[in-house]
C-alpha positions, 0 to 999 in steps of 0.5 A: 302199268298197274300200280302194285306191279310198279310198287315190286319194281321200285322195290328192287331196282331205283332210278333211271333205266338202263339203256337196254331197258328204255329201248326194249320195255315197250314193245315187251309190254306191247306183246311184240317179239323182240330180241334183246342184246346187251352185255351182262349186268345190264338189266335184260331179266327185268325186261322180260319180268315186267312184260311177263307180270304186266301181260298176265295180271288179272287172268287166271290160270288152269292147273297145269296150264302155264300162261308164260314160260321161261326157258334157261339153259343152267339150274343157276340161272333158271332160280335167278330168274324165278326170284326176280320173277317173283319178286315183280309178279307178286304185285300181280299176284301171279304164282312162279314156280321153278323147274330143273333138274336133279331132282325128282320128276314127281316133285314136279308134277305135285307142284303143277297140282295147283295152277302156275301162272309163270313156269321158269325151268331148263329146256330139258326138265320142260321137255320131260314135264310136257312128254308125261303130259302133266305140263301143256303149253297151249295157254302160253301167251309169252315164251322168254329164251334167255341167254337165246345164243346158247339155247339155239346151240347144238346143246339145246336147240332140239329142245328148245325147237320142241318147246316153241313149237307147242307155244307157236301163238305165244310172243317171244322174248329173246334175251342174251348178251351175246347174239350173233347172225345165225341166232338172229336168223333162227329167231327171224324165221320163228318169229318173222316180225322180230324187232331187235334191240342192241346195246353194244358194249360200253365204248373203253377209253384210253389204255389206264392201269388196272386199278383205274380199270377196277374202279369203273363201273358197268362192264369189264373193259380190259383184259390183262393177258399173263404168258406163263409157261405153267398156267396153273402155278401161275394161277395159284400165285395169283389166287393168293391175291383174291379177296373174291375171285372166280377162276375158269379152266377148260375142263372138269378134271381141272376143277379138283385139280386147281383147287386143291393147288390153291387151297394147299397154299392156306387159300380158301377155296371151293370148286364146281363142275357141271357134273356136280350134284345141285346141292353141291353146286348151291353150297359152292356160289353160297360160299362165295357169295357169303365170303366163306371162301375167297376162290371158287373154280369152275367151267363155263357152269359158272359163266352164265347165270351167276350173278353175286355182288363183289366178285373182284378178279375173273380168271381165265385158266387157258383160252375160253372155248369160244368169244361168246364164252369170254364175254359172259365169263369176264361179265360176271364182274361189274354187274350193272352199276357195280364196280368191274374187277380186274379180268385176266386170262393165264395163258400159254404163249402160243394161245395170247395172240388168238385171245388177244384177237377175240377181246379186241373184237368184242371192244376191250383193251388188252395188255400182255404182261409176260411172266416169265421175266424176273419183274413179273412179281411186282407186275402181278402185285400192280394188277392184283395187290400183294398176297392177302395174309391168310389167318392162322388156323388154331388147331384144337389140342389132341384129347388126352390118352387114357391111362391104365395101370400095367397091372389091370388086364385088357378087357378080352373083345366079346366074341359073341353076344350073349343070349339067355337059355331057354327053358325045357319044356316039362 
């Protein structure tokens, strides 16, 4: 590895490697084609960052002719993944650029103008990037699919089907933390000498109290399951207890509608949805990244990709759509060596047994507390702590009406603007 390449590493990330690292980093280096399963948080972006710089450094790239692609299925993870990029290509001095959509296309071809070593956007920007012919990937020699699992999905697969196909002699790296066998058949049959590598979900111990659970680092390990008959308020009470706290609903039409509940109560919050606008969704991870806000609500926009320090409590408005969903949702806390909060799903109780069943099988703990009983409050008071005080908000005193005598008349409104006469002509 070249020595400024080392020096960028050393600067973001310290000591030994993750197990996922020590297992997939030389055959990502090696140019082999591999698929990295770990579970969030584990250090999978900085696998193929390094393979990426390490393979390019010392060539140049043609305008317009990237040399490696790394396709994502969200704008939020794609700028993840460019500034880590970034951050590790700088010692090789190769240029990233980023794109996504929500913004014009022209903006895009300016920046392939001048040539891009390492091209990071979503499959659909991609594909439009290549259509209008301002982007060609016949230079590719390293073609990343992270989060691989939702990329080979009915949502993306044509797209990303069609983006392989251009860079068929480029190697592949796959990444994501959930694999099943369908996505590593669609891999194997792209790429028939396929080497995987799994690192499976860090093993839980016996059954301890949520605050014992909260101070574990790596990977959220247990699940706490609260049957309500009314998901939403009970949600709002326990959104009251959050310091940093991400919430997820099914649906769109559930966003504006729970947060509005939660802030209604003194609790800051903000909410997203994928039909947001992308600065719209950028000001709402900033807000809770910065503390601006204790609650952010989303949709599975926020499952993947969002990777922000200090998320205490991740919760699970209703059933996640799917077991995958549930595993990158609850990773959103415990990122690597942090400290994993407290992960719970609201549910209905004709829905507890089908979530309990799929955390089990992914290998957390789960623990039932039903609310409905009259010692649920300090049940939720054990797993999330009392309400937090919310600070009393000074209102600025009223501006003070003008005063007119009762003898000075209103002034009558101008009916019409006044333009100066014209001069007759002699």
């Amino acid at each position: 590895m070249a020595v400024p390449i080392r020096h960028a590493v050393t600067a973001l990330v310290t000591g030994t490697p993750t197990p996922i690292q020590a297992a997939a980093l030389a055959d990502a280096v090696g140019g082999e084609d591999l698929l990295a399963v770990a579970p969030t948080g584990s250090g999978k972006t900085l696998v193929f960052a390094v393979a990426v710089a390490h393979r390019l450094a010392g060539s140049p790239s043609l305008t317009g002719r990237p040399r490696a692609v790394i396709i994502a299925p969200t704008r939020e993870l794609a700028e993840q993944n460019a500034e880590v990029l970034a951050e590790v290509c700088s010692g090789a001095g190769l240029k990233v650029a980023t794109f996504v959509g929500g913004r014009p296309l022209k903006h895009d071809r300016r920046t392939l103008i001048a040539p891009v070593d390492v091209a990071v956007g979503t499959p659909g920007r991609l594909a439009d990037l290549v259509r209008s012919k301002a982007l060609s990937l016949g230079q590719v020699s390293v073609v990343v699919l992270d989060e691989a699992d939702q990329l080979l999905g009915p949502s993306f697969v044509e797209q990303s089907e069609a983006l392989l196909a251009h860079c068929a002699a480029a190697s592949l790296l796959a990444t994501t933390a959930t694999a099943d066998a369908a996505t590593e058949a669609i891999l194997s049959q792209l790429r028939p000498n396929l080497r995987v590598h799994r690192v499976e979900h860090s093993p839980h111990g016996s059954v301890a109290s949520a605050r014992r659970d909260a101070a574990a680092p790596g990977a959220p390990r247990r699940l706490v399951i609260l049957s309500t008959t009314d998901p939403y308020g009970l949600a709002v009470r326990v959104a009251a207890r959050c310091t940093r706290g991400l919430f997820f609903v099914p649906r769109r039409d559930a966003v504006e509608r729970l947060r509005t509940a939660i802030s209604d109560t003194g609790v800051s919050a903000a909410g997203v949805a994928g039909s947001a606008s992308p600065t719209r969704r950028a000001a709402a991870f900033a807000d809770l990244a910065s503390g601006a806000v204790r609650v952010l609500v989303s949709t599975d926009l926020a499952g993947r990709g969002l990777d922000i320090d200090g998320i205490g409590q991740v919760i699970h408005i209703g059933p996640p759509h799917s077991i995958d969903d549930l595993v990158h949702r609850s990773g959103r806390t415990g990122r690597g060596d942090t400290y994993a909060g407290v992960v719970a799903a609201v549910l209905r109780p004709n829905d507890v047994d089908k979530v309990a069943s799929q955390a089990r099988s992914v290998g957390m703990t789960v623990e039932i507390v039903d609310a409905s009983r009259t010692t649920a409050e300090l049940n939720i008071d054990g797993l999330f702590g009392p309400p937090v005080a919310v600070p009393p908000v000074r209102r600025a005193p009223a501006p003070a009406a003008r005063s007119r005598r009762p003898s000075q008349p209103r002034r009558p409104a101008q009916s019409r603007v006044h333009r100066p006469k014209r001069k007759k002509s002699p």
